[in-house]
N, C-alpha and C positions, 0 to 999 in steps of 0.2 A: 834204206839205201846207205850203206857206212863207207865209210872209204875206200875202203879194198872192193866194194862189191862193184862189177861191170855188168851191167846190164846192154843190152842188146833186143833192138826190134825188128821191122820191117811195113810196109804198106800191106794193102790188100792183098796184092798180086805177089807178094814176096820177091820181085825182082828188084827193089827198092831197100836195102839192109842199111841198119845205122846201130853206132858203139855209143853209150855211155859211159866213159869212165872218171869221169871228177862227180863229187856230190854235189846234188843238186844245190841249188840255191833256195827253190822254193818251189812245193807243190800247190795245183791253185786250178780252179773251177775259174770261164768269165760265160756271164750269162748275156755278153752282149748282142744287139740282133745281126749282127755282123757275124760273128761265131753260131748262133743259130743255124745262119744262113748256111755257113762255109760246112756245116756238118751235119747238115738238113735234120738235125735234133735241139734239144735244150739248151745246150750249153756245151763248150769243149773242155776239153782236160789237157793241162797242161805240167811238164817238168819244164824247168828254168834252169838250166846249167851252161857252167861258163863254158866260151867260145874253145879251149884250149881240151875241152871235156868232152866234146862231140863229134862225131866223122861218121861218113856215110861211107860205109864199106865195099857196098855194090851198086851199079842202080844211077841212072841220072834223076833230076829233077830240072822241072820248069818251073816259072812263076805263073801261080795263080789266084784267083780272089781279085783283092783291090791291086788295080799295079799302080801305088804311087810312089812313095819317095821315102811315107814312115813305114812300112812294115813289107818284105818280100813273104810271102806264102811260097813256100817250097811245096811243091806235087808230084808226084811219082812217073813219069811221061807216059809209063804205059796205062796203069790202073786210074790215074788221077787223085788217090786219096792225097790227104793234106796230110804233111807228115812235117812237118816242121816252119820255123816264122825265123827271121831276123828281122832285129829292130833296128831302123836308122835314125838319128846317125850311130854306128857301130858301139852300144851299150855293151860291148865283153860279154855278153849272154847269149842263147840260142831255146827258144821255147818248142821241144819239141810234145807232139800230143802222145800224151800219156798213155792209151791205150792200145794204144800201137807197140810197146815194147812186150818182147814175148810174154812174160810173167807180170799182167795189166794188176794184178791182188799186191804187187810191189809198190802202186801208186797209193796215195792217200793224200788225198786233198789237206792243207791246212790251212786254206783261205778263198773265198770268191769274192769274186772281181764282177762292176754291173749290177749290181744285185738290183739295180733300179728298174731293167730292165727284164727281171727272172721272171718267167711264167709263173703264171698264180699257183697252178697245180704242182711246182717242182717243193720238193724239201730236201735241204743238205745238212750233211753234220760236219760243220767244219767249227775251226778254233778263232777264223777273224772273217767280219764280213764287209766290203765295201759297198756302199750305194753306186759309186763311180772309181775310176782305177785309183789310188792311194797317189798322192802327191808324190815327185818324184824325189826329193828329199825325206819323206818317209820312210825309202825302200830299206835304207840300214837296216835301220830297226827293224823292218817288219823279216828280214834273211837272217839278223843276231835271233831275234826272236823265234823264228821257223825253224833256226838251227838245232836251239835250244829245246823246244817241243819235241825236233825228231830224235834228238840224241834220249830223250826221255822215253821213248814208246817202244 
């Protein structure tokens, strides 16, 4: 995902459309039972890009999942998938799930998140792993880092 590229997805139902256009911050796997839950699978897939990088083009959403005060779960009003999170209070970023965007072989995990939490049966190939989410003073590092990896691949 380089600069110039815009990437573009939708929910189940396609009435739900959203634009990529800043690079991501960070691709990332979280294996928490929370994300379990919300995507009745192993774990969700996540792009992290900044707030100024994302727009929904067509399509409302509601809030669903946890409603409380850290994390909005945006949902598609008609189909219900989970198509994207904001985190409060307002962190400059929007984590939208990954496989949602048309071309999903454009994702590539560089980190999971929970791994305390990962089902016994799962294996991933990613480049950093956390037991729990990385302290939030770490995150520099870990998006200089991530940067660097993807500008590599």
């Amino acid at each position: 995902m380089g600069h110039a590229q815009v990437l573009e997805g939708g929910c189940r139902c396609s009435r739900l459309r959203f634009r990529l256009t800043a690079p991501p911050l960070m691709e990332s796997l979280c294996h928490c039972h929370g994300c379990q839950r919300m995507t009745a699978s192993a774990f969700s897939t996540t792009i992290s890009v900044p707030e100024h990088g994302f727009e929904v083009v067509t399509g409302e959403t509601e809030i669903g999942g946890i409603h409380g005060d850290e994390a909005h779960h945006h949902h598609c009003i008609w189909c219900k998938s989970w198509v994207f999170t904001r985190v409060e209070p307002g962190l400059g970023f929007v984590n939208v799930r990954a496989t949602l965007i048309d071309d999903p072989h454009a994702f590539a995990p560089y980190v999971e998140m929970q791994a305390a939490e990962k089902l016994a049966w799962v294996e991933t190939q990613v480049e950093r792993r956390y037991a729990r989410f990385p302290a939030l003073e770490d995150y520099p590092a870990l998006i200089a880092d991530y940067a660097a990896w993807r500008a590599g691949r």
